[in-house]
Every structure is written in C-alpha cells, then in structure tokens.
N, C-alpha and C positions, 0 to 999 in steps of 0.2 A: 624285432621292433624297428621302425622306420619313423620318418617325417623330414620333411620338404622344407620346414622354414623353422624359425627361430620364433619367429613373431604369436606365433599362437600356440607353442610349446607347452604340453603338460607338463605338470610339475614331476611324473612317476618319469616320463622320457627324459627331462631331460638329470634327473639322477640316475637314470641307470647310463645315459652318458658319461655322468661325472665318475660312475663306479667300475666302468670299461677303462677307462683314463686311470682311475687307482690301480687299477689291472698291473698298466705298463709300467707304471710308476714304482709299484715294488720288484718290478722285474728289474726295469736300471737298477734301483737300489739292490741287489742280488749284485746284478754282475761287476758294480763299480764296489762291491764290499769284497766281492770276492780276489779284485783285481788290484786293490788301491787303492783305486780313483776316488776322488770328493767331487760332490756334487751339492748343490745348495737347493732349496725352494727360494723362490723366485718372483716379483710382481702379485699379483694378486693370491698366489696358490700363497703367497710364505702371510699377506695379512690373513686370506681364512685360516691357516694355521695359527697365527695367533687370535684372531677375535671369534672365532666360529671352532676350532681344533677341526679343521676340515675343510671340503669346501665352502666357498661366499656360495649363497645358497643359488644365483643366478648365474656363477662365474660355467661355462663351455669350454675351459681348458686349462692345461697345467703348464706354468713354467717351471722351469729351474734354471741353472749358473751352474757353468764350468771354468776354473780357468784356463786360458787356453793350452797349456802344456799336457792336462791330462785331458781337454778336450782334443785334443788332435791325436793321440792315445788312445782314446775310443774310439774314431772313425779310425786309426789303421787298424785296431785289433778285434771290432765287431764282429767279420763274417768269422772267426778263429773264436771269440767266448761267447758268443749266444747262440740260441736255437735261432736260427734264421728260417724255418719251418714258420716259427709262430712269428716273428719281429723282422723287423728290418729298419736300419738305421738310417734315413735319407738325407741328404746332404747334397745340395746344388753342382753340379761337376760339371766335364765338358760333354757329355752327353743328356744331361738330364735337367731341367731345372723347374724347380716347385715351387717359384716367384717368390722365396723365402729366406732371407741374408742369413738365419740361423740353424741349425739341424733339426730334427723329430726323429724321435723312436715310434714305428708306425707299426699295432696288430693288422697282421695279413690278411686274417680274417673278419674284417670289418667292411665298412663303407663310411667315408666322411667327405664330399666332393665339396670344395669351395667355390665358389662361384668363379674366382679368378685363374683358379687353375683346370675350370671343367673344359676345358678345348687339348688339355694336353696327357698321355698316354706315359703316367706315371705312378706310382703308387698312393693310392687313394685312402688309405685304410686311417682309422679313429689313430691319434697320435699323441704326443707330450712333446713337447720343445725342448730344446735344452740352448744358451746362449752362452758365447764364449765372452769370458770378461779377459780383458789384455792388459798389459802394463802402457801409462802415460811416461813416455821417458822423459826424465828432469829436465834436459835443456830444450831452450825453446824452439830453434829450428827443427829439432824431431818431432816435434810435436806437431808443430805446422804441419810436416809431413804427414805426419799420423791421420792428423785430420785431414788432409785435401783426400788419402789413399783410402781412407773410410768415408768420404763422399763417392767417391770413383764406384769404388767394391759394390757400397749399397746399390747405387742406379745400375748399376750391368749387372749385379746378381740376381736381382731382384728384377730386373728387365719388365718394370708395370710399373703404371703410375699410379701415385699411393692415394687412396680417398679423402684418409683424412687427417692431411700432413697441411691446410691451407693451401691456396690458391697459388699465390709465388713458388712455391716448393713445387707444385702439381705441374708448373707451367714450365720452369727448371729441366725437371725431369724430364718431359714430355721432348725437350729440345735436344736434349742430352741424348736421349735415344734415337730421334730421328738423325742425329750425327752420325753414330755407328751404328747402322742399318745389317751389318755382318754379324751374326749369330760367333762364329769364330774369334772377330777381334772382339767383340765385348768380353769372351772367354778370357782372352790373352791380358784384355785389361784388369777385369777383376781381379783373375787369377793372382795378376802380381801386383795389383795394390793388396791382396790380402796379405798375402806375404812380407811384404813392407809395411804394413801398419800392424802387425803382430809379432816383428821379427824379436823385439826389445824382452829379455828374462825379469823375474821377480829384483835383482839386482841392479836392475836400469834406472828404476826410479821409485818413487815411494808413496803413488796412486794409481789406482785401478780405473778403469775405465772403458764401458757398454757400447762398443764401435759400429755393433748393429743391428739397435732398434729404434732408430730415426734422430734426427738432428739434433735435438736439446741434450739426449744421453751423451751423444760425440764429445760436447763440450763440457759434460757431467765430470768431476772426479773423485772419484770415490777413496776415503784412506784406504790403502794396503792390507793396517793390520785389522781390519774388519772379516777379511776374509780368508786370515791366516790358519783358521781353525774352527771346527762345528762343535753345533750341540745338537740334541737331539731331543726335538718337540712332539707331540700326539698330534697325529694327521689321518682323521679318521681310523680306522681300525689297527693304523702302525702306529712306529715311532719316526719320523725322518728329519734327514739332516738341514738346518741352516745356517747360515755363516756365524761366529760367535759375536759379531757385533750386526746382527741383523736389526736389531732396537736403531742405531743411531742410520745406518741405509735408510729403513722404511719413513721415519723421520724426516730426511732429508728431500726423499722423493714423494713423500704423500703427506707431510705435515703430521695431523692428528689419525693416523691411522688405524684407531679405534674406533673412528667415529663414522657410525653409518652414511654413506651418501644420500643424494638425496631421493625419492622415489623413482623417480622420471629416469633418474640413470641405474636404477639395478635391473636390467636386462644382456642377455648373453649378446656377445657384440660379431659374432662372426654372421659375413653371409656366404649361404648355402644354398647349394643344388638341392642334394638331398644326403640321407645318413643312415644306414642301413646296420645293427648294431651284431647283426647274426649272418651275416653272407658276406662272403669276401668280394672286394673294391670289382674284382676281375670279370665277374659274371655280370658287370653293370656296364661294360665297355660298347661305348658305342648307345646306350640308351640315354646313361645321365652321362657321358663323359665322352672325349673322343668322339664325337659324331660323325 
C-alpha cells in the first residue's frame, strides 16, 4: 500500500498507517517491559487513548515520553535488546541527522519520506517518536541555563527552519543557522548544550519539563509527581502505559480535551513525499529520496 500525500488520503490508508504505527508501539512496549524502562503516551496518541481508546481517527502518528534517564537507557542499550533486522532506533548524532530534536523507533521495512528530510540518506522507514522529558532545576540561574541550552540544542539539532513556529522564530532561526554554516560546530554546539540542559537528576528540582518540542513547552512546567508512576489504559487492541497523573497534563496543555476540535482541523498534519507501507525505505533511494 502506498500514497504521496496526506490531502486526499483514504480513510482504509491511512488506518492501516495508524496500524503499522501500533506495530512498533507494542514492540517498545515489549522491550521497555522487558528492560524496566517506563515510557508514557504522549500528545495526541495519550487524548485518543482517552476519548477514542485508540487512535484520533485523523491523527498520522504516535507519540510517547520518556524521562530522560531511562531515555538515554534505551538509545545506549537498543542495538544489544531489540531485533535491529526489523527496528532501528534513530537518534540525531554526529553523523546523521533526521532534522528531529527527539528520537523514532523506525520499521526497516517501510517507507515514510518527509518532505524535510527527502534530500538526505537516512533511515526512512514508518516510525513512533519517543520524547525525553528533563528535570527544571529549582534555582533560577539553572534554569536560565536550561533554557538558553535548549534554544541552542533545538536550532543545531534540528538544523531547518520550522514552518509553523510563527514568523519571528522562523526568521531567528534562519540567522542562527546562517551563523554556523559548519556541519561540525553545530555538532559540538548541540552536542553540549544537550548535555547541560539535561545534566539536573529527579532530585534537582520538583518540575518536569518538554525541552524539545518548540518554545512554549521550554518555558512549560510540568509537577514531577505526575510522572512518577503509570497506569494502564486500552489503546486499541492492547493495554498501554500513561503517566498516573496524565488527567491534570492533558488539562493543562489542551484545556478540555475531550472535546472534539473543530472540523477544518482534523486532518493528518505531516508533509510527505511519499509512504510505502510494504517495501523497505531502501529500494526508494535515489527515486523519492537522496536524488
């Protein structure tokens, strides 16, 4: 199964997208049960969990939350507990970068090109996000810090300018990037602003806080103990995990989040090359991707 755009998507394509996506989804959940690790649903995947037990019927992808200690857990110990045959865990490094501040568990066997990343010779394949949440440390000069290092991180990680972050931010960045024009030093810079705005433990302070999915989350704080422990809700054909205080989160970031949007905005929001849900990324190289 295949198609090209989002905009005139059948309703069978784009579920059996969402059902590829469930795919991966109980695989992490597999290896983060197997391993320890907690992991959360996340942004829209955690309200179709509650108002739909599944996906929002237009939603194109899944998130989840990690926090960062057992997120960084998972990227050292992925190629060592999963079948790397079927999945591969991607993650912006100093070889590679997928214009994306947060990681994906990506089927090998897929095809999903974004429009933003179709020039560049990385792994393509249908995905799930996973986002690492950090500690806000209690005094204020860390914090300052925190923040300017999670300005830094985004713009060099993410190395594109974002569409729909507003004009001022669009123009920001755009400057920011033409500064350091070196693939290298942008490395060096993110590199260790990530470092420095995630260095803070569960014991540093007593708010949590979303350091990279755009500017309003940065200055977001989230209480701690929301995320101290899960439950476990019906999501689609499983059970999976969300934070035990995900009611007062979804609240906070969407208000009434039972309550339908409006029509004009339930549509899948990514843009695409193309999506191929049967042939791996790799046998498209150079047609939709890599030119």
């Amino acid at each position: 199964m295949e198609f090209f755009s989002f905009d005139d998507i059948t309703p069978d394509k784009l579920r059996a997208l969402q059902l590829k996506e469930l795919e991966i989804l109980c695989y992490l959940k597999k290896i983060c049960f197997e391993n320890e690790l907690t992991f959360f649903l996340a942004g829209g995947t955690l309200i179709g969990a509650k108002r739909e037990g599944g996906f929002i019927p237009w939603d194109d992808d899944i998130d989840c939350f990690m926090l960062r200690e057992d997120y960084e857990i998972l990227t050292r110990k992925w190629n060592e507990i999963a079948d790397t045959r079927l999945y591969s865990l991607c993650r912006t490094n100093k070889t590679e970068n997928y214009h994306h501040t947060a990681m994906s568990i990506k089927a090998n066997n897929t095809t999903f090109i974004n429009t933003h990343s179709q020039d560049v010779d990385i792994n393509h394949g249908v995905s799930i996000d996973i986002i690492p949440i950090d500690i806000a440390p209690r005094y204020k000069l860390g914090r300052i810090k925190q923040i300017l290092c999670a300005f830094i991180f985004s713009v060099y990680n993410a190395q594109r300018i974002p569409n729909n972050k507003g004009k001022f931010l669009k123009l920001l960045t755009g400057i920011a990037l033409a500064m350091v024009p070196s693939k290298k030093l942008r490395y060096l810079l993110w590199s260790k602003s990530e470092k420095e705005m995630s260095k803070w433990t569960l014991e540093d302070g007593d708010y949590l806080v979303e350091l990279v999915t755009g500017p309003k989350a940065i200055f977001r704080l989230l209480e701690k103990k929301w995320f101290l422990d899960v439950s476990m809700v019906p999501f689609e054909t499983d059970f999976m995990p969300v934070a035990i205080g995900h009611e007062e989160y979804l609240s906070l970031i969407f208000g009434d989040y039972m309550k339908l949007p409006p029509e004009n905005e339930r549509y899948p929001k990514h843009d695409i090359v193309y999506v191929n849900l049967n042939e791996p990324y790799k046998k498209f190289k150079g047609v939709y991707y890599n030119k």
